[in-house]
C-alpha positions as protocol buffer text, in pm:
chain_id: "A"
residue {
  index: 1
  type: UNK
  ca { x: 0 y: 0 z: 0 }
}
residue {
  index: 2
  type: UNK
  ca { x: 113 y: 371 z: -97 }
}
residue {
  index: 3
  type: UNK
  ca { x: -11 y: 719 z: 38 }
}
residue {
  index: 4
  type: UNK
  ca { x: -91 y: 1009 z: -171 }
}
residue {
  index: 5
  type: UNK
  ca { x: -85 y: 1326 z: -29 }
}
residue {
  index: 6
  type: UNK
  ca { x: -274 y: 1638 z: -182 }
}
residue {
  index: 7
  type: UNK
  ca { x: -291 y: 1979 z: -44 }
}
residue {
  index: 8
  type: UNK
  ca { x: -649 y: 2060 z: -139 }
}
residue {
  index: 9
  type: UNK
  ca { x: -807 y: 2382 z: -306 }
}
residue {
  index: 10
  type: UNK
  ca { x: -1099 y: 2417 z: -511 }
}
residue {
  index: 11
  type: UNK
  ca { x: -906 y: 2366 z: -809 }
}
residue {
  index: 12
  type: UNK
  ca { x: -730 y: 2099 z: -700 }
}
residue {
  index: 13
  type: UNK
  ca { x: -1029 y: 1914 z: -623 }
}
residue {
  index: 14
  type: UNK
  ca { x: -1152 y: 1992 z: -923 }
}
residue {
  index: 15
  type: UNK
  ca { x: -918 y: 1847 z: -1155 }
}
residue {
  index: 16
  type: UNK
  ca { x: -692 y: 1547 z: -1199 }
}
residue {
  index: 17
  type: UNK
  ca { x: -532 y: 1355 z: -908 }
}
residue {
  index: 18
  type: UNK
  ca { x: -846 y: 1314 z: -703 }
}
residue {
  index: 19
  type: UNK
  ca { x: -1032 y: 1008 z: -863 }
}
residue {
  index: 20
  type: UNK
  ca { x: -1298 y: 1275 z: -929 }
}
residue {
  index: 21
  type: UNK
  ca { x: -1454 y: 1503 z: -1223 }
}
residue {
  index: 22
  type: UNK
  ca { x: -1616 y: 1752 z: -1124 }
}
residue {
  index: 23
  type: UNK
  ca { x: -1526 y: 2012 z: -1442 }
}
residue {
  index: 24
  type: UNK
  ca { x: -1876 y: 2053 z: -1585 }
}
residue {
  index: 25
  type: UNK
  ca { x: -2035 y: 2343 z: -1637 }
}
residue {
  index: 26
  type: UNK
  ca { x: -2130 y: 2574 z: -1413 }
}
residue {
  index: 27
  type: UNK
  ca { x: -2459 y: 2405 z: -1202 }
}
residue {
  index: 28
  type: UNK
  ca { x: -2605 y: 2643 z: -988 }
}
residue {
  index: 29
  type: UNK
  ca { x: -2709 y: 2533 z: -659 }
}
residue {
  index: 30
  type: UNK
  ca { x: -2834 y: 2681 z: -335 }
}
residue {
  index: 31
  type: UNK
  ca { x: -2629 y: 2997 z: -521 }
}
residue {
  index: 32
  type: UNK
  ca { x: -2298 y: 2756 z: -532 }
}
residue {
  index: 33
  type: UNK
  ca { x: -2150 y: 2609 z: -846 }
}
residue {
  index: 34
  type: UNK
  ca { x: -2097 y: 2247 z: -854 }
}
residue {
  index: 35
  type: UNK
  ca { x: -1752 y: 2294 z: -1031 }
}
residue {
  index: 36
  type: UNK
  ca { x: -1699 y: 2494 z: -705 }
}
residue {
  index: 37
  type: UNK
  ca { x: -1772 y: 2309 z: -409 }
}
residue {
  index: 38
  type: UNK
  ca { x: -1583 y: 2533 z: -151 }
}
residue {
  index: 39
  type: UNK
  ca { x: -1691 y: 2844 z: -290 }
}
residue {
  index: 40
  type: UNK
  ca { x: -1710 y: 3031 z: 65 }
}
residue {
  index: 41
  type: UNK
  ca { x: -2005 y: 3219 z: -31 }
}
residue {
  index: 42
  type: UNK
  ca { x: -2307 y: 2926 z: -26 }
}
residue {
  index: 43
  type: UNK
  ca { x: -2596 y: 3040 z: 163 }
}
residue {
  index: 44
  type: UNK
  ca { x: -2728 y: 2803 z: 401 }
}
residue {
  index: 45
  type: UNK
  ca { x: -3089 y: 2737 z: 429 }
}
residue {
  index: 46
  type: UNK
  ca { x: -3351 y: 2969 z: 695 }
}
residue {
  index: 47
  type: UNK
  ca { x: -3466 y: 2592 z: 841 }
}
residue {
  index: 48
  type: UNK
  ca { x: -3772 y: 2667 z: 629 }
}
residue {
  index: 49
  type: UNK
  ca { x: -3706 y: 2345 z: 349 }
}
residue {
  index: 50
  type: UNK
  ca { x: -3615 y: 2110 z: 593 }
}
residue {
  index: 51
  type: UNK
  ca { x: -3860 y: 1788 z: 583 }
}
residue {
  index: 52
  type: UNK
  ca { x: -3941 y: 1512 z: 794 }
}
residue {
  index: 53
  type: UNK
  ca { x: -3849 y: 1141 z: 727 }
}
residue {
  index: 54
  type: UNK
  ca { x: -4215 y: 1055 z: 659 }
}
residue {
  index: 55
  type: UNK
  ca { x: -4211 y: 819 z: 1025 }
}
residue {
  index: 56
  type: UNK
  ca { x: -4376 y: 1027 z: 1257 }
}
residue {
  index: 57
  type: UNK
  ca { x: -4098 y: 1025 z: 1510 }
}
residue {
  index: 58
  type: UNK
  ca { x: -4158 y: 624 z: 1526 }
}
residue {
  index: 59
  type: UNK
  ca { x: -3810 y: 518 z: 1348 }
}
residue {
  index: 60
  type: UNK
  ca { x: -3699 y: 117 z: 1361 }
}
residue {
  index: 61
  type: UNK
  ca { x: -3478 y: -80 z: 1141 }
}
residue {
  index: 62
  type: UNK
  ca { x: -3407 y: -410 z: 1178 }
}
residue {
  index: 63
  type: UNK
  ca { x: -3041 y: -525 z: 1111 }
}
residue {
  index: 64
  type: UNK
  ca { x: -2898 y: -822 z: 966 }
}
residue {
  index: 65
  type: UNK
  ca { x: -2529 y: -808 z: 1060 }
}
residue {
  index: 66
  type: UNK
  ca { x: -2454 y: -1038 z: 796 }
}
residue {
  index: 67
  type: UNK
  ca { x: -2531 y: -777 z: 531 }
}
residue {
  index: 68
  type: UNK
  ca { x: -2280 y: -540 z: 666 }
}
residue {
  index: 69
  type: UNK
  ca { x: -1902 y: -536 z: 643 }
}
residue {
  index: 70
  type: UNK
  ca { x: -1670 y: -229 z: 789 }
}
residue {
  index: 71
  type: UNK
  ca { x: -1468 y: -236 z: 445 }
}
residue {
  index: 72
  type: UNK
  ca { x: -1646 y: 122 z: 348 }
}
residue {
  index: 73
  type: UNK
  ca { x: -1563 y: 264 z: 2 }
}
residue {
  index: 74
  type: UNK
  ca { x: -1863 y: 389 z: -112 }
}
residue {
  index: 75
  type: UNK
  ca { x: -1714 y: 688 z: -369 }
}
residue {
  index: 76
  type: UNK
  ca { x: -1832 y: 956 z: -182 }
}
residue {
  index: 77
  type: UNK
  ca { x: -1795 y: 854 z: 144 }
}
residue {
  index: 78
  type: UNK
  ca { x: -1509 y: 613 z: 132 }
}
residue {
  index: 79
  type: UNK
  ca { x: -1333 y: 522 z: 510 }
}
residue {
  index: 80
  type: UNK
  ca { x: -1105 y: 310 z: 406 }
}
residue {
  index: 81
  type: UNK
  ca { x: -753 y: 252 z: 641 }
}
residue {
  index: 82
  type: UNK
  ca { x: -540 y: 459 z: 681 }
}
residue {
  index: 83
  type: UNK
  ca { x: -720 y: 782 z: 506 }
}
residue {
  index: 84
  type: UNK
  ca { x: -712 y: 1109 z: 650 }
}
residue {
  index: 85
  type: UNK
  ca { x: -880 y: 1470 z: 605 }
}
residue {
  index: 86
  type: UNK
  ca { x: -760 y: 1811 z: 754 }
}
residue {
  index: 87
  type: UNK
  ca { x: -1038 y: 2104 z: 782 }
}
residue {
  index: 88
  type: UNK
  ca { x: -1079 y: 2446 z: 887 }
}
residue {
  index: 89
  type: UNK
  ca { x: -1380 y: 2491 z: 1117 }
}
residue {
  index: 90
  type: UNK
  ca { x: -1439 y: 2924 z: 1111 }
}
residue {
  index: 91
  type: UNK
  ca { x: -1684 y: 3062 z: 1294 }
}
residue {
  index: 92
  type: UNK
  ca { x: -1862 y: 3361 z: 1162 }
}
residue {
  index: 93
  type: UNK
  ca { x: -1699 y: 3604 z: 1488 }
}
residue {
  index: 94
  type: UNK
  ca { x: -1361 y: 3480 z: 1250 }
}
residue {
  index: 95
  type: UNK
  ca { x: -1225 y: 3170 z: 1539 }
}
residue {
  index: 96
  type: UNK
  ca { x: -1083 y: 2875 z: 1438 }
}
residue {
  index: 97
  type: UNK
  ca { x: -1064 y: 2502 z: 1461 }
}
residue {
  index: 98
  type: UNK
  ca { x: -844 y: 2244 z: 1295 }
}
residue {
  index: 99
  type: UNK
  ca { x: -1060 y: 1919 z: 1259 }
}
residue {
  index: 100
  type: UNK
  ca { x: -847 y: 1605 z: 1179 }
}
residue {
  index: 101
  type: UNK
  ca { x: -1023 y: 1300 z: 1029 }
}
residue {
  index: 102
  type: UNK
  ca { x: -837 y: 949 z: 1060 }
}
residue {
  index: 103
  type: UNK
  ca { x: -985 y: 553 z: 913 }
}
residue {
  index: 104
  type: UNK
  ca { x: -774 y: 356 z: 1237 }
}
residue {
  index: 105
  type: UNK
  ca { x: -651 y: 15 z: 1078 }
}
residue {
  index: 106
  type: UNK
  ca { x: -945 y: -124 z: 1345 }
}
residue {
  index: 107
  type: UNK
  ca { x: -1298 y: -195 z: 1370 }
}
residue {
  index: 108
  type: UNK
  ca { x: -1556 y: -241 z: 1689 }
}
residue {
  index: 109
  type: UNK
  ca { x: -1899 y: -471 z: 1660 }
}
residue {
  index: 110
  type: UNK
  ca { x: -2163 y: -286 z: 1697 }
}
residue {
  index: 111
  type: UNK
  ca { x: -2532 y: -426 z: 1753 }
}
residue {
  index: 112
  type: UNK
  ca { x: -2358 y: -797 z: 1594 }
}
residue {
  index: 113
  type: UNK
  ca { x: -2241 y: -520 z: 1296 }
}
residue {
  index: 114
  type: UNK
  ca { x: -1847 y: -512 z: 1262 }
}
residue {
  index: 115
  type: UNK
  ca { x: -1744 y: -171 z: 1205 }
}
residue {
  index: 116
  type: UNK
  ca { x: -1517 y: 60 z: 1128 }
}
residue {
  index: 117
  type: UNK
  ca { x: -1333 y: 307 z: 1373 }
}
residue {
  index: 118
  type: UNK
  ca { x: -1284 y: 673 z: 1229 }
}
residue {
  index: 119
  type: UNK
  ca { x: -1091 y: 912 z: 1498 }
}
residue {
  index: 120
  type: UNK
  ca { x: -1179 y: 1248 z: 1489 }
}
residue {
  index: 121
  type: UNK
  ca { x: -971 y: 1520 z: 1673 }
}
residue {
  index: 122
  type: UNK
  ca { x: -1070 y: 1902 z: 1714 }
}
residue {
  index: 123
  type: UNK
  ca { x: -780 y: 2147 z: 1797 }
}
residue {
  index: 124
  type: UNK
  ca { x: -820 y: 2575 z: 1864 }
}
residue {
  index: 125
  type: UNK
  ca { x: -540 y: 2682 z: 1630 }
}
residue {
  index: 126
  type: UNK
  ca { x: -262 y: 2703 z: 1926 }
}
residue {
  index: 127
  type: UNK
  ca { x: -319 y: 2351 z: 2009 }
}
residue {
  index: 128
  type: UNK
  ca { x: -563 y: 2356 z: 2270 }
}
residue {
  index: 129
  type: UNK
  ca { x: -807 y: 1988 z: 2231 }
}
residue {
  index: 130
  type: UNK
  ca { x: -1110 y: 2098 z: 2178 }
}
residue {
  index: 131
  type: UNK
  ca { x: -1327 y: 1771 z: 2123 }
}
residue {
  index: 132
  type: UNK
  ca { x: -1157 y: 1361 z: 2062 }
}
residue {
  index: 133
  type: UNK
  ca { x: -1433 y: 1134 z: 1895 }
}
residue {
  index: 134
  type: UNK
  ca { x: -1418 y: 836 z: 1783 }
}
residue {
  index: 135
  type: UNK
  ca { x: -1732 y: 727 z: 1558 }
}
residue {
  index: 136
  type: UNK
  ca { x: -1825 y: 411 z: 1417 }
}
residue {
  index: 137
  type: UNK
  ca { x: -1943 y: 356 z: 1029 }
}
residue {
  index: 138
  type: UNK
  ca { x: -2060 y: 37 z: 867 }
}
residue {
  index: 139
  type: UNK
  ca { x: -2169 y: -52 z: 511 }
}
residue {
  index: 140
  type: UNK
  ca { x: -2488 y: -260 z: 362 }
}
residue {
  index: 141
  type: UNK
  ca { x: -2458 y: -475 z: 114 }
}
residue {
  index: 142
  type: UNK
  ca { x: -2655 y: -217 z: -138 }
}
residue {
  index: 143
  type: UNK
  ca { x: -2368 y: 0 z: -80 }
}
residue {
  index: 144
  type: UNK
  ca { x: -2586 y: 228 z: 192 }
}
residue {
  index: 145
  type: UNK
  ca { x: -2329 y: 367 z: 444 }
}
residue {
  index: 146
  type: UNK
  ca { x: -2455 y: 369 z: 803 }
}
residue {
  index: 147
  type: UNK
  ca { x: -2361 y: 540 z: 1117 }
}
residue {
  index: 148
  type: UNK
  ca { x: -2355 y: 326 z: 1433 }
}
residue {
  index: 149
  type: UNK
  ca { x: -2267 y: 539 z: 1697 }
}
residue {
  index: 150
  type: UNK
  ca { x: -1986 y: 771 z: 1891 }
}
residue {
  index: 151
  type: UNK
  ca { x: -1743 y: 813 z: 2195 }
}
residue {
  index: 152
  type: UNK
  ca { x: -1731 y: 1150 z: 2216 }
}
residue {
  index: 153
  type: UNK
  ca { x: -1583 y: 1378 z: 2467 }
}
residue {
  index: 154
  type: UNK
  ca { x: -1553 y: 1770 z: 2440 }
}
residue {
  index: 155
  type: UNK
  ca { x: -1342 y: 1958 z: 2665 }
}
residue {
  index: 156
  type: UNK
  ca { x: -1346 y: 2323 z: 2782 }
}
residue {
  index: 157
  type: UNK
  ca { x: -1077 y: 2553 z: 2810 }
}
residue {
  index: 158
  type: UNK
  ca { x: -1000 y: 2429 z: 3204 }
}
residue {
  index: 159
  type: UNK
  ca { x: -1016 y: 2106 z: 3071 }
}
residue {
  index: 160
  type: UNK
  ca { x: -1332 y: 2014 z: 3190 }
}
residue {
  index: 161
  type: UNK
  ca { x: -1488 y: 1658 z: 2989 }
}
residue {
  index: 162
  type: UNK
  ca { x: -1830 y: 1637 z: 2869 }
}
residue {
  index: 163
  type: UNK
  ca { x: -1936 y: 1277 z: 2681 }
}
residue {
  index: 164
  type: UNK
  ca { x: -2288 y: 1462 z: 2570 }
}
residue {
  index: 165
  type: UNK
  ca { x: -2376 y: 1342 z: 2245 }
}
residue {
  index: 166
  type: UNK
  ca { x: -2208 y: 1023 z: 2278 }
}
residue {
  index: 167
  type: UNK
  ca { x: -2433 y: 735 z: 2190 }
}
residue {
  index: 168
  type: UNK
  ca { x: -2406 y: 345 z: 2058 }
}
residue {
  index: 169
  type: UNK
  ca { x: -2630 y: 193 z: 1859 }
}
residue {
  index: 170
  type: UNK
  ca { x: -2868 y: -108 z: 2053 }
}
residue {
  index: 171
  type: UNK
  ca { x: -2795 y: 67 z: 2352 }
}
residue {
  index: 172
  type: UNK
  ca { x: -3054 y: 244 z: 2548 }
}
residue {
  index: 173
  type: UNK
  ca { x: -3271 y: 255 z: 2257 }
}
residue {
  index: 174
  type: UNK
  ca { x: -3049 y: 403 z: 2009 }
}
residue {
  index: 175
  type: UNK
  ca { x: -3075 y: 331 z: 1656 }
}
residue {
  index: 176
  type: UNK
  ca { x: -2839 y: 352 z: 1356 }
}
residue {
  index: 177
  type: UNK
  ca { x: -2906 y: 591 z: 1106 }
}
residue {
  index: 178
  type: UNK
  ca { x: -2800 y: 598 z: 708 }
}
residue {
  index: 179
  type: UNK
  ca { x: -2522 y: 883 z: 652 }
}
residue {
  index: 180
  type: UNK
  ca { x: -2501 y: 832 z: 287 }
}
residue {
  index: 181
  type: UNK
  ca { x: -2728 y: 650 z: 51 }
}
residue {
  index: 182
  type: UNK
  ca { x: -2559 y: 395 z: -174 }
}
residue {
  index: 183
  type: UNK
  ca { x: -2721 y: 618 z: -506 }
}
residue {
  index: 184
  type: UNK
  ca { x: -2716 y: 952 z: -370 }
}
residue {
  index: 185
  type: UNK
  ca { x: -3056 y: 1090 z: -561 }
}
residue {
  index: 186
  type: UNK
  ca { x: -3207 y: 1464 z: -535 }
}
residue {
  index: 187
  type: UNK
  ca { x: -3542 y: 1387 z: -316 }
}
residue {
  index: 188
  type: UNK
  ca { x: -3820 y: 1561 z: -151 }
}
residue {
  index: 189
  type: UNK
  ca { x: -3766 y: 1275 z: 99 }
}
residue {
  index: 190
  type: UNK
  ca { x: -3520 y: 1274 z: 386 }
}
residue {
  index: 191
  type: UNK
  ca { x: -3366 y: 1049 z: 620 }
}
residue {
  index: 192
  type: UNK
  ca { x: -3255 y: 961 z: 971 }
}
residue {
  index: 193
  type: UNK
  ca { x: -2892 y: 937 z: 1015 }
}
residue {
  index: 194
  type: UNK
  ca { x: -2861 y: 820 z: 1358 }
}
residue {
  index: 195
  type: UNK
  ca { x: -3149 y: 793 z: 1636 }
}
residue {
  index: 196
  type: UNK
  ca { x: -3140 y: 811 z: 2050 }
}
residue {
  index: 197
  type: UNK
  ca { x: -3410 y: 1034 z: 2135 }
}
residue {
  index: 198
  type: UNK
  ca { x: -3310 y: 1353 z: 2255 }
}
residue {
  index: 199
  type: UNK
  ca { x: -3005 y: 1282 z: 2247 }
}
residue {
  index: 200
  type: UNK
  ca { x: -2867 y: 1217 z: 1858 }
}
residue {
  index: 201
  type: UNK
  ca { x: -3147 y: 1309 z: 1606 }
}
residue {
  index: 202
  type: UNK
  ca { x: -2990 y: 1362 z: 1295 }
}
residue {
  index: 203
  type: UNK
  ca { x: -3143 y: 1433 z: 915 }
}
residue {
  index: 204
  type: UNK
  ca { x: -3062 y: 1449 z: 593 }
}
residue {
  index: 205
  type: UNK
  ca { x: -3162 y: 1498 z: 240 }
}
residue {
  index: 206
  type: UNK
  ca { x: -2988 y: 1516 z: -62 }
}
residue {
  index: 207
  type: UNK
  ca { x: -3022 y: 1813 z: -247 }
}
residue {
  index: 208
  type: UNK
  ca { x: -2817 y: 1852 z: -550 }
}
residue {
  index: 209
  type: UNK
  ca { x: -2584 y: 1653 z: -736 }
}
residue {
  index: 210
  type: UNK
  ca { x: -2388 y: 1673 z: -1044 }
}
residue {
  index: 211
  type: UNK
  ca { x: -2098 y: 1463 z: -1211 }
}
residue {
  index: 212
  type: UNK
  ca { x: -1865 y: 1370 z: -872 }
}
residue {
  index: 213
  type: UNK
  ca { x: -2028 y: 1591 z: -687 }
}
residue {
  index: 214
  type: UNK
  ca { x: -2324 y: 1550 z: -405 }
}
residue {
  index: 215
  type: UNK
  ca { x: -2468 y: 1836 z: -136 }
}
residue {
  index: 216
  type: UNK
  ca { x: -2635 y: 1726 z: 110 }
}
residue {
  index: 217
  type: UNK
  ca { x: -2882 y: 1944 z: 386 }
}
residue {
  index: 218
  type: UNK
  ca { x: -2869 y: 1820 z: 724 }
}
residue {
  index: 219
  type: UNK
  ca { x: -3060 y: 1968 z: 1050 }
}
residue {
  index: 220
  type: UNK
  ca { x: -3206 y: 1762 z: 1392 }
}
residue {
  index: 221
  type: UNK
  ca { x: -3507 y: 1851 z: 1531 }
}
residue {
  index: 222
  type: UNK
  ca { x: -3276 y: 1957 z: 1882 }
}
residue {
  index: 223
  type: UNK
  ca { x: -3167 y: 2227 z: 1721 }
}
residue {
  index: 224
  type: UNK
  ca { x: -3449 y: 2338 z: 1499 }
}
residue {
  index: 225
  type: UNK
  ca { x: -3318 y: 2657 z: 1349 }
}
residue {
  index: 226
  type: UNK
  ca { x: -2996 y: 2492 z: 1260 }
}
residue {
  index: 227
  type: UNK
  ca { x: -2917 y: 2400 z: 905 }
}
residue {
  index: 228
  type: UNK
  ca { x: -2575 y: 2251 z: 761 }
}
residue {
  index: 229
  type: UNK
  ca { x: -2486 y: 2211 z: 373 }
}
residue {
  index: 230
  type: UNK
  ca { x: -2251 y: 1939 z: 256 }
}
residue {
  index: 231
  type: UNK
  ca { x: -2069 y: 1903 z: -45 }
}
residue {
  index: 232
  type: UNK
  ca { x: -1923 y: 1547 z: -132 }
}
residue {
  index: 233
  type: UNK
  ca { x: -1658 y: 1476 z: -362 }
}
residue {
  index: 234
  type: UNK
  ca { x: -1626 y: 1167 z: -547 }
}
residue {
  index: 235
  type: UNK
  ca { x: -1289 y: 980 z: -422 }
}
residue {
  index: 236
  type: UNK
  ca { x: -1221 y: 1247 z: -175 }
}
residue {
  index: 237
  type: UNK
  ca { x: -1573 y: 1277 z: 41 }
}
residue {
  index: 238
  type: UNK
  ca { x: -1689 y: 1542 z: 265 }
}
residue {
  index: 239
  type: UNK
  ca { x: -1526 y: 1863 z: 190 }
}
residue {
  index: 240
  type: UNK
  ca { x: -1708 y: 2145 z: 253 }
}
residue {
  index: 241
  type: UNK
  ca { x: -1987 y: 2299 z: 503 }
}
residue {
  index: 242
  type: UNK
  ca { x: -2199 y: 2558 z: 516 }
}
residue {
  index: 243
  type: UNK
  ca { x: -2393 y: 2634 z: 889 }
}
residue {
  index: 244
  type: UNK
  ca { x: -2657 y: 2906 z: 953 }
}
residue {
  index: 245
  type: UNK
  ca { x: -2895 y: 2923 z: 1307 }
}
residue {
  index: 246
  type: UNK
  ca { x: -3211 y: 3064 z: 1327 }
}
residue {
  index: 247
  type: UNK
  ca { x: -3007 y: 3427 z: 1445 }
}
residue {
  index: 248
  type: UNK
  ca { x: -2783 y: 3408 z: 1129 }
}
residue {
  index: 249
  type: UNK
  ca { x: -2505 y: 3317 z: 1308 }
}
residue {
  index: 250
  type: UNK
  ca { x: -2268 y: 3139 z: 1055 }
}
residue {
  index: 251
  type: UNK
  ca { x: -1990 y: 2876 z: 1060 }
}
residue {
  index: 252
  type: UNK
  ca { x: -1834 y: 2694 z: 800 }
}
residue {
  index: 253
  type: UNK
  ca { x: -1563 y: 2372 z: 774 }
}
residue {
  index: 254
  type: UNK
  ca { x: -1310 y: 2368 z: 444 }
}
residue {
  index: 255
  type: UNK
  ca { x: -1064 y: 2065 z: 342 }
}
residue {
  index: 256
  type: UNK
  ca { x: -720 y: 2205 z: 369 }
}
residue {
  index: 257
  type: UNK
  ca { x: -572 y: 1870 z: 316 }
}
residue {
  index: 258
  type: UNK
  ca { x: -649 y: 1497 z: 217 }
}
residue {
  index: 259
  type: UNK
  ca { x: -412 y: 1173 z: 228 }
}
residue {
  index: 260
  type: UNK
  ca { x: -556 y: 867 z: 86 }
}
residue {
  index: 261
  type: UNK
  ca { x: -393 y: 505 z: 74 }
}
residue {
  index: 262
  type: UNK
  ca { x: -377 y: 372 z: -286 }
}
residue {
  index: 263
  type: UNK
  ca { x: -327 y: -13 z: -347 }
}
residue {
  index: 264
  type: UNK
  ca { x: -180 y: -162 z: -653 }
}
């Protein structure tokens, strides 16, 4: 196995060396261009579009651990070993995070599901940790990628540890959730990404798409005048995010910089 290692800008994403294409013509969406997924000037939804999954607040799935496996490489949300992603989290008062994404060469079984382990680390930009999760990912065998769950713990700036948020799924009700469908389709439906009432209520919806790329709108019912929008790149995933409250308070996250492992 071999690492490549790209220092990502919107061009860069945008042309060779990714796996992706995403050179078509302009596409406008949510007043983005797909051939420009980190423009830094995408408005966010109000929380006005935002739709319910269509179960009435009664969500179940059953799961047959024997259609799962942890080996996720679904093209635009691929965890495979070994991978790793860099962003810049800015606030809209100008502070800022560094989020670091790592695939650990390990998995955990989850609800009979074996899965695999994705550390995430948040860091203020003099080094202070800010928040060490490690979550928990799983795919179907129709290429759906599901979320099972997270050990997360945030800490304040005495050092203080909060696990809120933290949640596994077939514990104490909790439920996993799909984070990216295996044929990522523009839809007036949404749908649950992880479940433990009142505690992890995520949603999403896919809202554009184009050739490599996805966007995706995500809110939770805890935080009802919260939107986020996602853009996906094929080969690469998650690289950009746009976040607007009900106040107009604003954050956003960028991809600074991406390693993936190649075989062959």
């Amino acid at each position: 196995m071999r690492r490549a290692h790209l220092v990502v800008a919107a061009a860069v994403l945008a042309g060779a060396g990714c796996g992706a294409d995403a050179t078509t013509a302009p596409v406008q969406t949510s007043g983005a261009t797909l051939d420009d997924p980190m423009s830094t000037t995408v408005p966010a939804s109000d929380g006005g579009d935002v739709i319910d999954p269509g179960d009435d607040g009664q969500y179940h799935v059953e799961i047959d651990a024997a259609s799962f496996s942890s080996r996720v490489d679904h093209p635009y949300l691929p965890k495979l070993p070994g991978t790793t992603w860099v962003y810049e989290a800015r606030s809209g008062d100008g502070e800022v995070e560094i989020v670091t994404v790592e695939v650990m060469d390990e998995t955990r079984t989850v609800m009979g599901v074996e899965t695999i382990v994705v550390h995430d680390i948040v860091h203020t930009t003099d080094g202070r940790l800010v928040e060490d999760t490690f979550d928990w990912f799983a795919q179907d065998a129709d290429g759906n990628v599901w979320y099972f769950g997270e050990d997360t713990k945030a800490y304040d700036e005495k050092g203080n540890v909060s696990e809120a948020g933290a949640w596994e799924a077939g514990v104490d009700g909790a439920l996993p959730g799909i984070v990216m469908p295996a044929e990522p389709t523009v839809s007036d439906t949404g749908y649950r990404q992880e479940y433990l009432a009142g505690e992890a209520e995520d949603m999403g919806q896919v809202i554009d798409r184009a050739v490599g790329v996805v966007i995706t709108r995500d809110w939770t019912p805890l935080e009802a005048d919260v939107v986020e929008e996602k853009t996906y790149l094929e080969a690469v995933g998650f690289v950009y995010e746009w976040k607007i409250d009900g106040e107009g308070a604003t954050e956003s996250v960028r991809l600074t910089e991406f390693t993936r492992v190649l075989t062959g």
